[in-house]
C-alpha positions as CSV (number, residue, x, y, z in Angstrom):
1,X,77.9,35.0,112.5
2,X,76.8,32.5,115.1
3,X,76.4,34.8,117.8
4,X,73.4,36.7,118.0
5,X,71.8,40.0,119.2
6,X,69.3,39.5,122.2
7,X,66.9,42.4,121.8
8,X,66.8,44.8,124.6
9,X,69.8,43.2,125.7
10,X,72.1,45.3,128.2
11,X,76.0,45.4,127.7
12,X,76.4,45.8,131.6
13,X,74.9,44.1,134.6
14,X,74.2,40.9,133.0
15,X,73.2,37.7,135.3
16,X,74.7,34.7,134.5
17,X,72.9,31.4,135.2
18,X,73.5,27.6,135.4
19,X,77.3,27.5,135.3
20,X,80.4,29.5,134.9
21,X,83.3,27.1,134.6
22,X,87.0,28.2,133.8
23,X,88.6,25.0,132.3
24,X,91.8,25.2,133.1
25,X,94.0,27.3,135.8
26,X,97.6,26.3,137.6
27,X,98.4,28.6,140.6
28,X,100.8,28.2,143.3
29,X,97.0,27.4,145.6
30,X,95.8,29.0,148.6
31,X,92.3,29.5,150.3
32,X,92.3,32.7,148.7
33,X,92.4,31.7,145.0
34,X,89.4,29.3,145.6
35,X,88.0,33.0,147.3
36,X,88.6,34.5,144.2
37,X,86.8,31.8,142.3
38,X,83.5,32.7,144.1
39,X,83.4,36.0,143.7
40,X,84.0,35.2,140.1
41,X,80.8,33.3,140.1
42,X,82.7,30.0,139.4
43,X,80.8,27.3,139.8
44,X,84.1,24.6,138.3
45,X,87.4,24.6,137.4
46,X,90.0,22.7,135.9
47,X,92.8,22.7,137.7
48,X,96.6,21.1,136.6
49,X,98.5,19.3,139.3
50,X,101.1,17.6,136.7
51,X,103.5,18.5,133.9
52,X,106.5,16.0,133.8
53,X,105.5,14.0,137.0
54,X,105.6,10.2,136.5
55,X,103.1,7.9,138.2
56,X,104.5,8.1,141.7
57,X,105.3,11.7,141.7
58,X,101.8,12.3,140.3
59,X,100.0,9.9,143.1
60,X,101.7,12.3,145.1
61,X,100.3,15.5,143.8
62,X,96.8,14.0,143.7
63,X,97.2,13.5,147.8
64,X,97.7,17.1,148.4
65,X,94.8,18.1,146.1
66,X,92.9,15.3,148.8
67,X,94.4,17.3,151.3
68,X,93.5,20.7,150.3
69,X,89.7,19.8,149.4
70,X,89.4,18.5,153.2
71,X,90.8,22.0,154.4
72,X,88.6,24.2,152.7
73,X,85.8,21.9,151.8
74,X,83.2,25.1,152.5
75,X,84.5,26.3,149.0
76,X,85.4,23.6,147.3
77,X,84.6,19.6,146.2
78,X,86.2,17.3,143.6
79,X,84.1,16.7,140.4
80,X,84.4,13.4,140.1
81,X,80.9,12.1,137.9
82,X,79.4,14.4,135.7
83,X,76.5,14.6,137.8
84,X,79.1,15.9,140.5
85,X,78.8,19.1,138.7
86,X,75.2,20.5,139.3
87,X,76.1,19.2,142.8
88,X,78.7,21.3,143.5
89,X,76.6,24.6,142.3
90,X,73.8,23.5,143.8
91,X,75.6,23.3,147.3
92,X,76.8,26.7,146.9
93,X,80.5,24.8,145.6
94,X,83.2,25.6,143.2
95,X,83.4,22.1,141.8
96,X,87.5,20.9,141.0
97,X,88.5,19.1,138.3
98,X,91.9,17.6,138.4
99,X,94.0,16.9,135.2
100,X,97.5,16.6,133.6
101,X,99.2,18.4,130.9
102,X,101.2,15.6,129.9
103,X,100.9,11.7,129.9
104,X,104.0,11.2,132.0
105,X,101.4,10.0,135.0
106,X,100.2,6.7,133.3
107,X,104.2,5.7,132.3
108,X,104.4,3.6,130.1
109,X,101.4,1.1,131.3
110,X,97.9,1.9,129.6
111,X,96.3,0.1,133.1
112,X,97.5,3.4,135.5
113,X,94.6,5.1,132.7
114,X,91.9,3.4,135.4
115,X,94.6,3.6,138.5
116,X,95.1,7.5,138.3
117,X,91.1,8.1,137.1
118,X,90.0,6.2,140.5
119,X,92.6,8.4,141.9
120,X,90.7,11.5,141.1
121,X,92.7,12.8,137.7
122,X,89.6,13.1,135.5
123,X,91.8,15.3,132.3
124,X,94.9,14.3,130.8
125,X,96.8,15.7,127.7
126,X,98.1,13.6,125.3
127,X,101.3,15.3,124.8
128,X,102.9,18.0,126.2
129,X,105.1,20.3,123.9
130,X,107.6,17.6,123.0
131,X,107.2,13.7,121.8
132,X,105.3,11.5,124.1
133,X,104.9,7.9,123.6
134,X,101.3,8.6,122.5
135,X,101.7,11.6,119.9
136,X,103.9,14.9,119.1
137,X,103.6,18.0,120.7
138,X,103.2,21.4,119.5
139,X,107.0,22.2,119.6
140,X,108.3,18.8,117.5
141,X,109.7,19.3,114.1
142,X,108.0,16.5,113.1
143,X,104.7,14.5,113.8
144,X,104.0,11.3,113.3
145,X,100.6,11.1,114.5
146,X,99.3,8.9,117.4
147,X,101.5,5.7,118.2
148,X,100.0,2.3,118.8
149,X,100.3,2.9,122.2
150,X,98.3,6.0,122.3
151,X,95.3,4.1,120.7
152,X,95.2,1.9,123.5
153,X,95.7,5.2,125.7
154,X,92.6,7.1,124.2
155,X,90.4,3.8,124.2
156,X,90.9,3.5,127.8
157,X,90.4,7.2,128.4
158,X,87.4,6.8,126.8
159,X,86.1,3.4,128.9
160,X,86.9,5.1,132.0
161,X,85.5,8.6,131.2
162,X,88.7,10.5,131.4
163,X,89.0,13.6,129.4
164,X,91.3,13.5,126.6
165,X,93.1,16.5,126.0
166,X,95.0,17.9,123.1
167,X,96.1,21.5,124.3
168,X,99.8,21.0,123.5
169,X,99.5,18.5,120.8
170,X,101.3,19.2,117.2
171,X,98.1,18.9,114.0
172,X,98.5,15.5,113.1
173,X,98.2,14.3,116.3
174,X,95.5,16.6,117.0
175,X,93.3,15.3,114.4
176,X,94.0,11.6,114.5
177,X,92.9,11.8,118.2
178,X,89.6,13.4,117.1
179,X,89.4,10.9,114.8
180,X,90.6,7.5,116.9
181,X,88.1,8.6,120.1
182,X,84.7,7.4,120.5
183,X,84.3,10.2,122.6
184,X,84.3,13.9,121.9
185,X,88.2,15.3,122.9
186,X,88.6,18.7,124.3
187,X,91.4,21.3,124.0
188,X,91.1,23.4,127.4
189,X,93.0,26.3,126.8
190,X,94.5,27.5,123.6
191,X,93.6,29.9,121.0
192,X,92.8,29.8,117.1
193,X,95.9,30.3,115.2
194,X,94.0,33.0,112.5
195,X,94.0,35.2,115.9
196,X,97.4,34.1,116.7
197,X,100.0,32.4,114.5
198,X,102.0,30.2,116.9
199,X,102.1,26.5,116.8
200,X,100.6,26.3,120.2
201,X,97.3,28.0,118.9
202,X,95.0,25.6,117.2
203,X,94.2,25.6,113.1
204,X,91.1,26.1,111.4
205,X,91.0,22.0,110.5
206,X,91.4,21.6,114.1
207,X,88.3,23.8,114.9
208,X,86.3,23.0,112.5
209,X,87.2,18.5,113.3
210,X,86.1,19.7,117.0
211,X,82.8,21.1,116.6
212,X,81.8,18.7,113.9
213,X,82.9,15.8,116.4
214,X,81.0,17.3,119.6
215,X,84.3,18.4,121.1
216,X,84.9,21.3,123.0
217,X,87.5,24.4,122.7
218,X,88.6,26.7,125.6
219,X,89.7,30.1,124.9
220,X,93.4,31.0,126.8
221,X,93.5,34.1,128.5
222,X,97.5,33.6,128.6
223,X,99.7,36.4,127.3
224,X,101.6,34.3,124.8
225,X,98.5,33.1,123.3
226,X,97.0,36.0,122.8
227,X,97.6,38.5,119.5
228,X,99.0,41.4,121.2
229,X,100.0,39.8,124.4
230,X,98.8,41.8,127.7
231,X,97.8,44.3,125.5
232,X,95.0,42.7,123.7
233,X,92.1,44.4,124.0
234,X,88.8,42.6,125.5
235,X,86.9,43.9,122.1
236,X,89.6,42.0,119.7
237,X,89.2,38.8,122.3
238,X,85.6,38.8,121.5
239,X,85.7,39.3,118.1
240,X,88.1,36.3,118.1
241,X,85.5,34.4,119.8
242,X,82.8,35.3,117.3
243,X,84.7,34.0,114.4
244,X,85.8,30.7,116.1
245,X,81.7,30.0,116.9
246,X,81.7,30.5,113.0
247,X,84.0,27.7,112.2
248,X,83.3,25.3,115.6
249,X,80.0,26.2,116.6
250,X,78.7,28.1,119.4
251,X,77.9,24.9,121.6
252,X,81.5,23.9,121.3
253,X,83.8,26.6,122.9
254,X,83.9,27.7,126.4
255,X,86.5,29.6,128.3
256,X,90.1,27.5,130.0
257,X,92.1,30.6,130.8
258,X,95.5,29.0,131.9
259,X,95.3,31.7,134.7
260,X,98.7,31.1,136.4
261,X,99.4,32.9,139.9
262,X,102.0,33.1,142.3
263,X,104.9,31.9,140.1
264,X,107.9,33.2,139.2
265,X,110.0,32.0,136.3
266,X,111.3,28.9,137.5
267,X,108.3,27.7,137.2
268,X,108.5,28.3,133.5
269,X,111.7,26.5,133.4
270,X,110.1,23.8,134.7
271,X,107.4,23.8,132.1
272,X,109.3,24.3,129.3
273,X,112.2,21.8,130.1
274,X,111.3,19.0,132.9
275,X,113.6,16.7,133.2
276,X,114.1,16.3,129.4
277,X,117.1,18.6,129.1
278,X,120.0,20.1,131.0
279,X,119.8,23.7,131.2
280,X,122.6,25.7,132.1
281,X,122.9,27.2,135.3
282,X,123.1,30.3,134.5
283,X,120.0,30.4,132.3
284,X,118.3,28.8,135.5
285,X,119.2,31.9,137.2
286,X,117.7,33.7,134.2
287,X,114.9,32.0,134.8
288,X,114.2,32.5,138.5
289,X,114.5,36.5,138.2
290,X,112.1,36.5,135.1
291,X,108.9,37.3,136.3
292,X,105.4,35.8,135.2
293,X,103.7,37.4,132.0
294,X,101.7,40.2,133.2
295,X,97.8,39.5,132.2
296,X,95.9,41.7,130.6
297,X,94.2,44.5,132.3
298,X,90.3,43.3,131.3
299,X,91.8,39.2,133.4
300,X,93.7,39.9,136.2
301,X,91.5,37.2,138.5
302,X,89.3,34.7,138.2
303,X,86.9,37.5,140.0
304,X,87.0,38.8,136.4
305,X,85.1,36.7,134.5
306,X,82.1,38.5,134.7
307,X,84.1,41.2,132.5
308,X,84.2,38.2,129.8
309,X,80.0,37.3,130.2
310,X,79.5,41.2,129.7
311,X,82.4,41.7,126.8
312,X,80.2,38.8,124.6
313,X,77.1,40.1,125.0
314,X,78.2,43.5,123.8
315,X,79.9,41.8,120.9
316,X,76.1,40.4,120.4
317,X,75.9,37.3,121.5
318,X,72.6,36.2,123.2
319,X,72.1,35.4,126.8
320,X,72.0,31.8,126.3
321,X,75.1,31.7,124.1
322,X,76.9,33.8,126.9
323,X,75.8,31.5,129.5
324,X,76.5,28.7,127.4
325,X,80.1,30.1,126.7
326,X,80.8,30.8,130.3
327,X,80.2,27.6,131.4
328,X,76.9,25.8,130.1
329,X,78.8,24.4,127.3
330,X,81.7,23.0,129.3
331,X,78.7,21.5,131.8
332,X,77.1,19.7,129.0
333,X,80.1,18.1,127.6
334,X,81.2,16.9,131.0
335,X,78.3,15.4,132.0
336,X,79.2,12.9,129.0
337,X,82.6,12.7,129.0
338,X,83.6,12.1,133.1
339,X,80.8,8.7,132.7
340,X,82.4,5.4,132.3
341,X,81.0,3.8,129.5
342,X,82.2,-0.1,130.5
């Protein structure tokens, strides 16, 4: 397999260095996650500040995020360059990178691709679970691929060094914007779907289109994406992990943990439905006494990721394939991918 066994190496007390970088998390933010993300030894993370919002709603969400970098700006920055990323760690920072999970923020005008990118959203998804103007997501019956307007979409992303994202996309989509971008695309957070058969994981083609393209592919720490929910174990996680650097190369996949705290259920709602359907009121209701999907007991925090570093090395991968799965790998493809190229 690709990963392999450091000699002497110990399953326990290993020291990560460079960076440790979780790819994608949406919590309901206080100082004390970004507290948590230290003594997890982050040194970045992706955070999401938009699902459904539009442009003005999404302008909006991006001024709070200015806000909150300004309050606790002893913990945190915004990554803004690629170079913005050894500067953060090297300050003693957790670096922030802002994104959306959707394309609702650019409208239906490919020039808000440069507005909301000098604005600070550096990652956006193509598609969220349902049709976008650019591509289908995950959850469509059908998929037509990327639209002419998505191939404007994806060369501007790509002039203006904004991540393109295909988390929630459905597989045609997927691998036409692999194909379409002069850039390596990412998928943050999702899982292969050999581990776990569910449209929102990803399929071999996928992983295998990623790492031949340069691409990078963020394991999902979230229940639903998992094979046994919150009761996967961390030794069938790894040995997922294993077999993906098999198919996609263990320079191409990194950790994006969708670590959601401090929601409750409507939160879901609002995931799952926006503004795109009525929902009854009483499943609302339904909705706001469900509570979130417990994590499993190996993630609980972002202070557990050196639970993950210690996990791969036991599964015998070497110290710089830990390091680079923990973060170098993520580091390397940013560096690229956040540069304007005109």
């Amino acid at each position: 397999m690709a990963a392999t066994q450091a000699s002497g190496s110990q399953t326990t007390g290993h020291q990560l260095s460079g960076h440790v970088i979780d790819a994608l998390q949406y919590s309901n933010w206080t100082r004390r996650h970004f507290e948590d993300w230290r003594a997890g030894g982050m040194t970045a993370v992706g955070v999401t500040i938009a699902y459904h919002e539009r442009a003005r709603d999404t302008l909006t969400r991006l001024g709070e995020w200015n806000w909150r970098l300004r309050e606790n700006a002893d913990l945190i920055r915004p990554i803004r360059r690629g170079g913005d990323l050894d500067a953060a760690r090297d300050e003693g920072r957790i670096g922030v990178l802002l994104g959306a999970q959707n394309c609702s923020p650019i409208d239906d005008d490919v020039g808000l691709v440069q507005v909301m990118n000098d604005a600070g959203l550096k990652v956006m998804q193509l598609t969220y679970n349902n049709l976008s103007l650019i591509g289908a997501g995950c959850a469509e019956l059908d998929d037509p691929g990327i639209s002419r307007f998505g191939r404007e979409v994806i060369s501007e992303m790509n002039r203006v060094g904004m991540v393109i994202d295909m988390s929630h996309s459905a597989e045609r989509t997927t691998l036409e914007a692999i194909e379409l971008s002069s850039r390596p695309v990412a998928v943050t957070h999702a899982n292969p779907r050999f581990f776990h058969d569910t449209p929102r994981n990803k399929s071999t083609d996928v992983l295998r289109a990623l790492g031949e393209s340069g691409g990078m592919f963020g394991f999902s720490l979230y229940p639903p994406h998992l094979a046994d929910g919150a009761q996967t174990t961390l030794d069938t996680f790894t040995a997922m992990v294993a077999r993906t650097a098999e198919i996609a190369g263990t320079g191409n996949i990194g950790i994006g943990s969708d670590l959601c705290q401090g929601w409750d259920g409507r939160t879901i709602d609002y995931m799952r439905n926006g503004r795109w359907r009525l929902v009854p009121q009483a499943e609302r209701e339904r909705f706001a006494a469900t509570p979130w999907p417990d994590q499993p007991a190996w993630f609980q925090r972002s202070a557990d990721m050196p639970k993950l570093a210690d996990a791969l090395r036991e599964r015998g991968f070497s110290a710089a394939d830990v390091d680079g799965i923990m973060g170098g790998n993520w580091a390397r493809y940013l560096r690229d991918a956040l540069e304007p190229t005109g």
